[in-house]
C-alpha positions in Angstrom: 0.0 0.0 0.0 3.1 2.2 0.7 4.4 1.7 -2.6 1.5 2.6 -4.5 0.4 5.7 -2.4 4.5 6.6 -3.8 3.8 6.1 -7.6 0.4 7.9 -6.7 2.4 10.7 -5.8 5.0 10.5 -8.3 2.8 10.4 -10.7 1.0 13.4 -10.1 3.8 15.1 -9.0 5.2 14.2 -12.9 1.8 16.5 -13.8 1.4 13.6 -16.1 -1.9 12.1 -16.1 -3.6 9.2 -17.5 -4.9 11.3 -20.0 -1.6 13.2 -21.3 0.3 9.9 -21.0 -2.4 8.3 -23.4 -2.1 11.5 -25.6 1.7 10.9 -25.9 0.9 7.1 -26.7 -1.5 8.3 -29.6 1.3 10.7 -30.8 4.2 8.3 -30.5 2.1 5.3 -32.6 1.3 8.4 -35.2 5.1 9.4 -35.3 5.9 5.8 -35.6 3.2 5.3 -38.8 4.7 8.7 -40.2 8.4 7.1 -40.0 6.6 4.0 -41.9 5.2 5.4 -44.4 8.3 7.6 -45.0 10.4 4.7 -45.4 7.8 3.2 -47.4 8.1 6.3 -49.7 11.1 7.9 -49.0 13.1 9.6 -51.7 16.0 8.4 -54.0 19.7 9.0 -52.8 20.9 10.0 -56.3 17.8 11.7 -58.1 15.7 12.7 -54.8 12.3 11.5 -56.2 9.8 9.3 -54.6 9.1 7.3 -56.8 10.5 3.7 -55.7 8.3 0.7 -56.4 6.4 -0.8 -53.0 7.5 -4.8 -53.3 5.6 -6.9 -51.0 7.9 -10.1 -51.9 9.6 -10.2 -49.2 12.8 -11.8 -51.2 12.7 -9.1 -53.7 12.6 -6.5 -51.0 15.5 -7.6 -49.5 17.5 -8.0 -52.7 16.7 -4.4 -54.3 18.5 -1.4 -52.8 16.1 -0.1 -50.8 17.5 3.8 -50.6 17.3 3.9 -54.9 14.8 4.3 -57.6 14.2 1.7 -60.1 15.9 4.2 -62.7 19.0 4.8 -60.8 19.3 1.3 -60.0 20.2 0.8 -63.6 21.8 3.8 -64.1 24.0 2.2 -61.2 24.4 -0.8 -62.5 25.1 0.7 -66.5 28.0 3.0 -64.6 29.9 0.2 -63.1 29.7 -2.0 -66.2 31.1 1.4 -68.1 33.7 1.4 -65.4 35.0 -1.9 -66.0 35.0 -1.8 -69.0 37.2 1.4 -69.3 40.1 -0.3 -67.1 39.6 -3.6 -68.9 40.2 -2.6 -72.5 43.0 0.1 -70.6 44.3 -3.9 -69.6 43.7 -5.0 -72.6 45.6 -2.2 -74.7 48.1 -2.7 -72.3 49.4 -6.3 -73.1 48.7 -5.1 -77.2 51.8 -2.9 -76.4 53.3 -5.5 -74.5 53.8 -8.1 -77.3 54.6 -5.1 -79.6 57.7 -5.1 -77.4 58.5 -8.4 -76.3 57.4 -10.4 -79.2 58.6 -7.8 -82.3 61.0 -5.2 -80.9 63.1 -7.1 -78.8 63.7 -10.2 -80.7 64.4 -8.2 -84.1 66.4 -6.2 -82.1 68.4 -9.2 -80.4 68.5 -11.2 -84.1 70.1 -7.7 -85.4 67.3 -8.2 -88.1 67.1 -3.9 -88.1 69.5 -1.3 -87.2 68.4 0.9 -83.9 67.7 4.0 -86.3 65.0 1.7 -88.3 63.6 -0.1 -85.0 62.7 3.7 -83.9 61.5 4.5 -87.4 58.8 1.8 -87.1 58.1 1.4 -83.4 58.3 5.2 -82.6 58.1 6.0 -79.0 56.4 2.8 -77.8 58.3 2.6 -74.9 56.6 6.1 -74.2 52.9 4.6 -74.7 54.1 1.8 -72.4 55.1 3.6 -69.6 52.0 5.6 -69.9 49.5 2.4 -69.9 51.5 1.5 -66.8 51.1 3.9 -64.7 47.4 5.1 -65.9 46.4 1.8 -65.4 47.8 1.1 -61.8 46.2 4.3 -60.3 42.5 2.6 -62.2 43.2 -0.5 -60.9 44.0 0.5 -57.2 40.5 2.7 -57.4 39.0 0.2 -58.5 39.8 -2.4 -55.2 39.6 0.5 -52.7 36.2 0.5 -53.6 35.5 -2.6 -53.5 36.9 -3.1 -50.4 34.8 -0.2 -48.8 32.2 -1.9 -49.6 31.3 0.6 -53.0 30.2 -2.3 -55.4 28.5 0.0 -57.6 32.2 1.6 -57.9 30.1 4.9 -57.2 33.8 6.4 -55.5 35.6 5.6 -58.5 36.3 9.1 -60.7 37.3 8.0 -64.0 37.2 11.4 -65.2 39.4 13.0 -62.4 42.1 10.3 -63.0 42.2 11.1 -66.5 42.8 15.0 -66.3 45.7 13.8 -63.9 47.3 11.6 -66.8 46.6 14.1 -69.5 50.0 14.3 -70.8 50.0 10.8 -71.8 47.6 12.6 -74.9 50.9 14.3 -76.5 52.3 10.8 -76.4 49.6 9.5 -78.8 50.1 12.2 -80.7 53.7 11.5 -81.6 53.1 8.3 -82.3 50.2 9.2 -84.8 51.9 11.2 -86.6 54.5 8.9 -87.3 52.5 6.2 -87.9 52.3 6.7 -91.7 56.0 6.7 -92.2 56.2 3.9 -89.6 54.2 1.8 -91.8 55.4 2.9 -95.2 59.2 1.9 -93.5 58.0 -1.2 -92.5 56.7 -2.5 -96.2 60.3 -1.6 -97.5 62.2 -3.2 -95.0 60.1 -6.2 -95.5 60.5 -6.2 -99.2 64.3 -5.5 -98.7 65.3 -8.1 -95.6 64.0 -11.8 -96.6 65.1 -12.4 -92.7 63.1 -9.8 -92.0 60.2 -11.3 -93.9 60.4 -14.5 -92.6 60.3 -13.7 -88.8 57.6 -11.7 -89.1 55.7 -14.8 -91.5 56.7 -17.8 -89.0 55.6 -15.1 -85.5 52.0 -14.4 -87.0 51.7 -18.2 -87.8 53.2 -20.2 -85.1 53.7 -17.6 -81.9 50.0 -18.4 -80.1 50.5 -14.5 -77.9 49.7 -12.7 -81.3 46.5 -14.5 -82.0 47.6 -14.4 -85.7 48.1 -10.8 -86.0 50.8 -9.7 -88.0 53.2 -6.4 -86.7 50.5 -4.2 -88.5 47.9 -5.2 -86.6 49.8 -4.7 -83.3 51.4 -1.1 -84.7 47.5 0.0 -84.7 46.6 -0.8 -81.3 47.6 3.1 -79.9 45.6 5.0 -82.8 42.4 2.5 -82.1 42.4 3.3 -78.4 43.5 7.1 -78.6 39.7 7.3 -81.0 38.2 5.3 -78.4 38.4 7.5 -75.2 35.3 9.9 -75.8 33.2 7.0 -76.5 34.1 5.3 -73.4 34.1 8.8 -71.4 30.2 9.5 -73.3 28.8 6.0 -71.7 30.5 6.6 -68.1 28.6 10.1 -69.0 25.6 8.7 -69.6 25.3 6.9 -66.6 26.3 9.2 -64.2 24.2 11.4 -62.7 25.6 15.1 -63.0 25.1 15.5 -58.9 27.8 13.3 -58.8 31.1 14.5 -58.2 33.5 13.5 -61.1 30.6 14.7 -63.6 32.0 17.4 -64.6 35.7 16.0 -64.7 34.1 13.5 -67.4 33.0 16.0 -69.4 36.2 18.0 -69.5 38.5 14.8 -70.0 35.9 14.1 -72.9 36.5 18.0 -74.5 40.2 17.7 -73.9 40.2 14.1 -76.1 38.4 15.2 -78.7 40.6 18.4 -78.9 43.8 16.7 -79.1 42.1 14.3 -81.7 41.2 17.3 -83.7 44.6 18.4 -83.2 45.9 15.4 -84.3 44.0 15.1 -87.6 45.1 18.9 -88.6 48.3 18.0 -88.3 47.8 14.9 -90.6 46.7 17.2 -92.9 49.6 19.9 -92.9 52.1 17.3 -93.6 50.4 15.7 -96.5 49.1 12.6 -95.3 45.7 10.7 -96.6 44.8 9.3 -93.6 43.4 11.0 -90.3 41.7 9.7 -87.4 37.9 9.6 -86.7 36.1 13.3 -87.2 34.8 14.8 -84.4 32.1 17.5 -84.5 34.1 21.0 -84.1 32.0 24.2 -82.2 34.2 27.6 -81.2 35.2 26.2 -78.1 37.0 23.1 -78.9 38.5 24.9 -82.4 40.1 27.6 -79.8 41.2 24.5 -78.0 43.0 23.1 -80.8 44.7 26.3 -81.2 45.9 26.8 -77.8 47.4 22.6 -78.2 49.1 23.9 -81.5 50.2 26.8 -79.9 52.0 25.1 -76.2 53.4 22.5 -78.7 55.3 25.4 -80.7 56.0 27.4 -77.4 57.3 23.9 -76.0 59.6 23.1 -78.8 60.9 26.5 -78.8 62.3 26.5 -75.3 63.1 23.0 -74.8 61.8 21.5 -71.5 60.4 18.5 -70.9 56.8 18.1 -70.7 56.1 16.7 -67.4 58.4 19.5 -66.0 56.3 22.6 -67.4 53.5 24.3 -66.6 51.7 27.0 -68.5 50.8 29.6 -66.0 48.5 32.0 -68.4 48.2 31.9 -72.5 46.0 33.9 -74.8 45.5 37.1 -76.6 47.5 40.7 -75.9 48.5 43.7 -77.7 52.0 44.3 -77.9 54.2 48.0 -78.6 57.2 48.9 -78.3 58.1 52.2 -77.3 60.6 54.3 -79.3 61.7 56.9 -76.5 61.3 57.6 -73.1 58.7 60.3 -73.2 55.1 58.3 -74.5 54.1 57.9 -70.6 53.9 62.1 -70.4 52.4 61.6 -74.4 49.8 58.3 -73.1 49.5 55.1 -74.7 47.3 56.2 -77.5 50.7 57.3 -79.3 51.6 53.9 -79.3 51.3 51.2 -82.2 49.9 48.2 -80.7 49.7 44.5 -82.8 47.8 41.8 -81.4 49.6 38.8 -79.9 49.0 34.9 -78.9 51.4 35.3 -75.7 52.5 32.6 -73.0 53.4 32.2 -69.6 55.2 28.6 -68.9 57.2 28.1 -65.8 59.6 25.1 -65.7 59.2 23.6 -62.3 61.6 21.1 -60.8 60.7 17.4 -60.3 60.9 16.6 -56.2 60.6 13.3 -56.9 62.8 11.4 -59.9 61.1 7.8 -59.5 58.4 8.6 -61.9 57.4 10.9 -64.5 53.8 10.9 -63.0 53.7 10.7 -60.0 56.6 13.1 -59.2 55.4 16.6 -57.8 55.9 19.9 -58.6 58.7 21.5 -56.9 60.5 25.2 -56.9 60.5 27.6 -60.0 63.7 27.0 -62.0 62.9 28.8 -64.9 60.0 31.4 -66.3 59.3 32.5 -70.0 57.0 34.6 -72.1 56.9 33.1 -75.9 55.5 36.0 -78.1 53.7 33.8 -81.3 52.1 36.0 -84.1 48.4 35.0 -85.2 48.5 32.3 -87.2 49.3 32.8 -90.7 49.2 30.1 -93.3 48.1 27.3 -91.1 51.7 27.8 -88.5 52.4 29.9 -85.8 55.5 32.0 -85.8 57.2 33.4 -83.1 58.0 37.2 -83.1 61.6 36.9 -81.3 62.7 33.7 -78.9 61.3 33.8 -75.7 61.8 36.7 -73.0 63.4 35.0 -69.9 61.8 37.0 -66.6 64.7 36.2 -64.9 66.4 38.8 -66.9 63.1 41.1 -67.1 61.5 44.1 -65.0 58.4 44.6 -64.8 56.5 47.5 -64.1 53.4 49.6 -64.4 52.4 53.4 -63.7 49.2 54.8 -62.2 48.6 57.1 -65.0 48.7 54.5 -67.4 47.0 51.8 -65.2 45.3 49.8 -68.8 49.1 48.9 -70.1 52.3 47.6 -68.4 55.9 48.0 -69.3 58.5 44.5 -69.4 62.1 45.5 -69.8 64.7 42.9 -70.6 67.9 44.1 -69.4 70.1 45.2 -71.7 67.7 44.7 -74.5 64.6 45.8 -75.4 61.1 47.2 -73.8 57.7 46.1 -74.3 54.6 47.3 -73.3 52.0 44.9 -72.9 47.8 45.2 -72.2 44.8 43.4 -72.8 41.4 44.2 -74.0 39.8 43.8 -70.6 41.5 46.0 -67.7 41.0 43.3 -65.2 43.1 40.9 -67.1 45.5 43.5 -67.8 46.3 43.5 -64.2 45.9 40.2 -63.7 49.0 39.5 -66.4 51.2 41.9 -64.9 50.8 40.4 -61.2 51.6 37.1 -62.6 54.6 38.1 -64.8 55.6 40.2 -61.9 55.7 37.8 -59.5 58.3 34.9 -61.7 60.7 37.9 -62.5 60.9 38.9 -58.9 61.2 34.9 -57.7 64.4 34.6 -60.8 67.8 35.9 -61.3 70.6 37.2 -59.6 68.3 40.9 -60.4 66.3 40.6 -57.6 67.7 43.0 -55.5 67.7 45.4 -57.7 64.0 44.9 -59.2 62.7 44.9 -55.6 64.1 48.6 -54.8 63.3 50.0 -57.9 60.3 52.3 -57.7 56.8 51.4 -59.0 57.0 53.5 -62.3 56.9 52.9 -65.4 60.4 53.0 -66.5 62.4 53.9 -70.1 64.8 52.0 -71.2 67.7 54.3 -71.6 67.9 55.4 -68.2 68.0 51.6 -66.6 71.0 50.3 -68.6 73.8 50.6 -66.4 
């Protein structure tokens, strides 16, 4: 009796009743219904609509994916088969180039069969290609079991697109090799017809070796052209099937534009040096025709100063007028006085490698060197350069509130130039970048750093 008279007590000292607790019964069995009916309906994790199927099988319902629509089920299940099937022709493709080497370049190269001048005149920079597979295809690979083993078996953490914009320089690659491949070919049907030995390894290895599924060295040669053309189809399913909330969507698109550029690139090329073959046309708007010009344009600027590839970066590149002043005096008379020509110019900085194990994997380390290549608008299908390229290490920069739409660049010793673009912002935005890499270079730096913020005539710097 003690003990109830307690609860009594407690309970109305709670000031809960038997009517609120019944209240918060009802309330908790309609919160309950509301969390059922939510799960029964509740929206999809990649599209965010409601629309998934109610299964009563019980089987079914456990199978499905409970948290997807029917739609991005097989969306899902289209992405990862586009996936796979990337890395596994990338595999494939791989051991192609593989026998090109073991099974061809190496044994003709043991035999003595051709001189090392003609093996490069027919296999061209395979080695290159090879590397390239290598490493492209480890970093897929490893993606491709980290998801797995976190569980991801729709592969939805797997960025195809993001891995290929950090292996875009294996694109150059293909386009050495393409351009070669004509006069690879046209070497290798001479040799043939010269060299019986020649002729008679390469009859007995189609026939009797089983790795070359009797393919002859043609066949092989093609296998870095084929998959070059196959990239944007690859990229467009992936595309397809991913949803564009999805992170690497927009890294899929670019790695597709950047493709189709370089196969443009490729194919005008072709053209310019006579050849009757080009790859497969792509459809051409502005944007990807200014890309193509901006490929042809680092290639020139590339050539011209001679660093490797992997070791450059190309800070800025595009349009700007160039002048060059004839005295001292047209800051007092303004820029209007001077005679401006429009320019393609470029910023590259060669950066030095930390690491030396691999080409691709190294990073970026301090600024060795900076440039500006000056290249006239194209005239007859080539670029030309207007002088070789201004080093900023040997360059001062420098700009004048009066004349705050141009800026001057002074290389010491030599010449002046007064640089500005159409747009004031990017005017600016030139000079603080220029500025910056001739400050960083050269034994000048004192002496750039105390000179005043003025535009500055040549005559009166040269010591």
């Amino acid at each position: 009796a003690t003990r109830t008279k307690s609860a009594d007590v407690e309970r109305a000292d709670s000031g809960i009743g038997q009517m609120p607790a019944r209240k918060w019964r009802n309330r908790a069995s309609e919160t309950l219904s509301s969390l059922q009916a939510w799960e029964a309906h509740r929206p999809c994790t990649d599209c965010g609509e409601r629309d998934l199927p109610g299964e009563t099988d019980v089987q079914n319902c456990n199978q499905r994916r409970a948290d997807l629509c029917e739609k991005c089920r097989k969306r899902r299940t289209e992405r990862k088969e586009s996936v796979l099937e990337f890395v596994n022709t990338e595999a494939s493709y791989g051991e192609d180039l593989r026998i090109i080497k073991e099974e061809f370049y190496l044994p003709m190269q043991a035999a003595g069969l051709l001189s090392q001048e003609q093996l490069q005149g027919i296999f061209s920079n395979i080695q290159e290609l090879i590397d390239l597979n290598e490493n492209f295809l480890e970093i897929l690979q490893e993606e491709i079991d980290q998801a797995f083993d976190q569980g991801d078996d729709d592969l939805m953490t797997v960025c195809i697109g993001e891995i290929f914009l950090e292996f875009v320089n294996m694109l150059p690659a293909f386009q050495t090799y393409c351009l070669q491949q004509s006069s690879s070919v046209n070497m290798l049907n001479a040799l043939e017809k010269e060299k019986e030995l020649l002729r008679i390894f390469l009859n007995v290895s189609q026939n009797d070796n089983t790795a070359l599924r009797r393919m002859n060295l043609r066949s092989f040669l093609m296998a870095p052209l084929q998959r070059v053309t196959k990239y944007p189809l690859l990229l467009s399913r992936i595309i397809k099937a991913t949803t564009e909330y999805h992170p690497d969507h927009g890294s899929l698109r670019e790695a597709k534009s950047r493709i189709e550029s370089h196969l443009e690139h490729i194919n005008m090329k072709t053209k310019q040096e006579g050849n009757t073959w080009t790859l497969r046309s792509f459809r051409q708007d502005s944007k990807k025709k200014r890309e193509v010009i901006n490929i042809e344009m680092r290639e020139t600027a590339l050539k011209t100063v001679g660093w490797l590839r992997e070791e450059t970066r190309f800070v800025m590149e595009g349009p700007l007028q160039l002048a060059q002043p004839p005295d001292g005096q047209w800051v007092k008379k303004g820029s209007k006085t001077l005679k401006f020509q429009n320019m393609q110019v470029l910023l590259l900085v060669n950066m030095k490698r930390v690491s030396e194990s691999s080409l691709e994997s190294a990073e970026p380390g301090p600024v060795k060197d900076a440039v500006l290549v000056l290249i006239r608008d194209k005239n007859n299908g080539k670029f030309h350069l207007l002088r070789e390229p201004l080093r900023l290490s040997n360059c001062i920069v420098s700009t004048d509130p009066d004349c705050d739409d141009t800026f001057e660049l002074i290389e010491i010793r030599r010449e002046a130039f007064v640089f500005r673009d159409s747009d004031r912002a990017r005017t600016h935005h030139w000079f603080r970048q220029i500025r910056r890499y001739s400050r960083e270079l050269g034994s000048w730096k004192k002496r750039r750093n105390a000179l005043p913020n003025i535009m500055i005539s040549t005559p009166h710097t040269r010591p």
